[in-house]
C-alpha positions in Angstrom: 0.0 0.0 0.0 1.1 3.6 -0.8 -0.2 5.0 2.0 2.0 6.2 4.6 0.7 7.0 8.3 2.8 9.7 10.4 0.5 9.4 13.7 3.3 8.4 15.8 5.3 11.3 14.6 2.7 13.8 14.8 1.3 12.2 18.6 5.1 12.2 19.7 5.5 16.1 18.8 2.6 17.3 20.9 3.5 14.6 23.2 0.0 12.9 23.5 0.6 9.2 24.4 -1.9 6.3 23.1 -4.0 6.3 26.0 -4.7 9.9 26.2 -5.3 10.0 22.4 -7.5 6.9 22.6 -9.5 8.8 25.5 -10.2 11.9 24.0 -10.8 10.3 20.8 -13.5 7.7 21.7 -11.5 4.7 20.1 -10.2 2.1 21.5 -6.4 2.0 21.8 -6.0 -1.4 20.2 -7.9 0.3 17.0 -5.4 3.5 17.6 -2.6 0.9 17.3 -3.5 -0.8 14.3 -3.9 3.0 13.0 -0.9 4.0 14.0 1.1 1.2 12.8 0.2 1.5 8.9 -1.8 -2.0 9.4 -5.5 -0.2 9.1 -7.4 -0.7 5.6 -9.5 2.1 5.9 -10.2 4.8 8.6 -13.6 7.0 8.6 -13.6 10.5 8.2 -15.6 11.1 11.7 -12.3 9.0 13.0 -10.0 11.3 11.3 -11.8 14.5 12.1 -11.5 13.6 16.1 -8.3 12.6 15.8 -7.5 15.7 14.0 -9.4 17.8 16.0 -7.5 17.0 19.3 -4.0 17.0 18.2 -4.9 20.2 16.4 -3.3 18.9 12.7 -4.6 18.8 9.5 -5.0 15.0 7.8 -1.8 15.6 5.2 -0.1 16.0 8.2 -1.0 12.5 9.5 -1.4 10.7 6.1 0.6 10.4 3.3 0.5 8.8 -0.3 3.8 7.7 -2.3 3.9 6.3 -5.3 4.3 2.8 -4.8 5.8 -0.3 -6.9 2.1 -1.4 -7.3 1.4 2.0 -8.8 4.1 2.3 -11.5 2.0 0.9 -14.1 
């Protein structure tokens, strides 16, 4: 996948750990995880926007596409 997520960079900047993201968020922290790794297919918007919301980022700062071997077609 070409997707590229920077949530442990951006959490780690405004020093927010899992648990307090996963609080504030209304998610649970082993969905967080699996966001935060890169292993999630899909995330919804309303997930994004809370998340978003409380560590005061846009999405492009938190997601990222590259062009990936699958891609150069």
């Amino acid at each position: 996948m070409s997707i590229i997520v920077h949530l442990d960079k951006v959490m780690l900047e405004r020093k927010v750990s899992l648990t307090e993201l996963a609080e504030n968020v209304g998610i649970t922290m082993a969905n967080l995880s699996i966001l935060k790794s890169g292993k999630a297919k899909a995330v919804r918007f309303s997930t994004l926007d809370s998340i978003c919301h409380y560590l005061q980022c846009q999405p492009a700062d938190i997601l990222e596409w590259i062009l990936g071997e699958e891609d150069k077609d």
